[in-house]
C-alpha positions as semicolon CSV with decimal commas, in nm:
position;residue;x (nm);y (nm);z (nm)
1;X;2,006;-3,084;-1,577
2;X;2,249;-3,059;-1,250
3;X;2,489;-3,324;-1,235
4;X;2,635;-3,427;-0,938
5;X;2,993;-3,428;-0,883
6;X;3,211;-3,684;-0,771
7;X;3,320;-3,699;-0,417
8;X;3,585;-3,614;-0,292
9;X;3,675;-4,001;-0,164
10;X;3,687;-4,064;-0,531
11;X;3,918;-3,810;-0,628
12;X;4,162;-3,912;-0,318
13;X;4,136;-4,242;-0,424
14;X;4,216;-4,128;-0,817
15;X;4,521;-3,967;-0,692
16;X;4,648;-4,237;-0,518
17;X;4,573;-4,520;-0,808
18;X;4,776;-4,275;-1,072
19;X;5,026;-4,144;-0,834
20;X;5,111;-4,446;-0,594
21;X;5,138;-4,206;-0,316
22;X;4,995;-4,333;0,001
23;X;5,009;-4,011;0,210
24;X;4,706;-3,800;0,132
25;X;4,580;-3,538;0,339
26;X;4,253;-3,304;0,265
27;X;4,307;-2,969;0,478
28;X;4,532;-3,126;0,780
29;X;4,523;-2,978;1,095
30;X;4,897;-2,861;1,226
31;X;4,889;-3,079;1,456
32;X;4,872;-3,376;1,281
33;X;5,241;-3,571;1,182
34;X;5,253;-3,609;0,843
35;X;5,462;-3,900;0,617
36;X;5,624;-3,799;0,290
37;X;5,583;-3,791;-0,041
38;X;5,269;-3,666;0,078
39;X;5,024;-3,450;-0,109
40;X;4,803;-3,212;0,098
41;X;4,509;-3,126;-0,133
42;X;4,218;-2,868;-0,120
43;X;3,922;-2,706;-0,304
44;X;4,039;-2,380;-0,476
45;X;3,745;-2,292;-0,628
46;X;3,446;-2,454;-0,814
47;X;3,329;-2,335;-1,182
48;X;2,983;-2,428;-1,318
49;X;2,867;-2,412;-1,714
50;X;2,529;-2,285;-1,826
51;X;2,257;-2,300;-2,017
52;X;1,890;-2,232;-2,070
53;X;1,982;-1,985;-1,693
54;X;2,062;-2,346;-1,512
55;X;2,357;-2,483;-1,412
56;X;2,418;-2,803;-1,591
57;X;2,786;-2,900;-1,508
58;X;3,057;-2,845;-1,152
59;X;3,395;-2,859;-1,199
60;X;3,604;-2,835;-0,876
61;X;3,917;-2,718;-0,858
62;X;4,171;-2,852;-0,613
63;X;4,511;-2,694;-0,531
64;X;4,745;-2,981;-0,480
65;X;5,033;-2,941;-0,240
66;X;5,337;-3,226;-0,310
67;X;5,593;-3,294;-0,040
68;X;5,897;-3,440;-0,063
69;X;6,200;-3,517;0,052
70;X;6,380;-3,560;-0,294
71;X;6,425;-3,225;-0,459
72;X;6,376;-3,442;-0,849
73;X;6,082;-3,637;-0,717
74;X;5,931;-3,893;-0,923
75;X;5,561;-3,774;-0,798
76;X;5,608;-3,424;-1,010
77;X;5,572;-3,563;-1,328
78;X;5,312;-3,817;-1,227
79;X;5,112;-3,534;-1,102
80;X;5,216;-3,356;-1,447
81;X;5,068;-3,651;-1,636
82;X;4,687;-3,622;-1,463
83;X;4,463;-3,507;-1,714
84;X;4,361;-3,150;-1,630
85;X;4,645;-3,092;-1,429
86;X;4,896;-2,822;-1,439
87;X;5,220;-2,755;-1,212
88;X;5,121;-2,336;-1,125
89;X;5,507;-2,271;-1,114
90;X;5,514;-2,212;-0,736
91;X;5,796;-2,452;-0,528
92;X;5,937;-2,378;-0,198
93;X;6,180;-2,567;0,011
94;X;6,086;-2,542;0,402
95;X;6,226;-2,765;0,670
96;X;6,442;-3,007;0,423
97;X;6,100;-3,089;0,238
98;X;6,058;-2,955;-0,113
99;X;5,636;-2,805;-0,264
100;X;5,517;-2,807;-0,532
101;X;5,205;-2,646;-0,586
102;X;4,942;-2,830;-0,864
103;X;4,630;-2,675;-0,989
104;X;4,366;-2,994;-1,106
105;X;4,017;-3,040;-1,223
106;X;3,813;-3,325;-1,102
C-alpha cells in the first residue's frame, strides 16, 4: 500500500516549531529580500521502499540551507538535533552571512 507523504507545509511548519526560526524559504527567487537566521530549504531527492514490486513508503529528502549572521549560531545544533538530520560538512561564508548545508528526511 502507497502512503502518502506529508506536505511540505507540514515539514516548514516542523522546522520552525523545533528550530524557532521564523525565516523559511522553499526555493526563493533572487529577487526576493531575505531576513536572517533564515533557512532556504529544497527537495534533494526522494527514495521509495518496496515490496511485493509496489512502492509502499516515500521518503523525501530536503537539502537545508542555514543563514546566519553569527558564525557559532545557535540554529546549527538545533538543526543537528532533528531526527534524521545530518550537517553534510559543506559551510561557506558569502556577503558577511555564514551556510551551512543540512541533509534531512521528512
Amino acid at each position: 500500500m502507497f502512503t502518502i507523504p506529508n506536505s511540505r507545509i507540514d515539514f516548514r511548519n516542523f522546522l520552525v516549531e523545533k528550530t524557532g526560526i521564523e525565516y523559511l524559504y522553499f526555493q526563493p527567487p533572487e529577487s526576493i529580500k531575505m531576513s536572517y537566521p533564515a533557512i532556504i530549504y529544497s527537495i534533494s531527492r526522494v527514495n521509495h521502499k518496496f515490496a511485493d514490486n509496489n512502492k509502499y513508503l516515500r521518503f523525501t529528502a530536503y537539502q537545508l540551507i542555514l543563514i546566519d549572521k553569527d558564525p557559532d549560531s545557535e540554529f546549527f545544533y538545533k538543526l543537528l538535533d532533528l531526527p534524521m538530520c545530518s550537517y553534510t560538512g559543506t559551510s561557506y561564508q558569502k556577503d558577511n552571512l555564514n551556510h551551512y548545508i543540512f541533509t534531512i528526511y521528512y
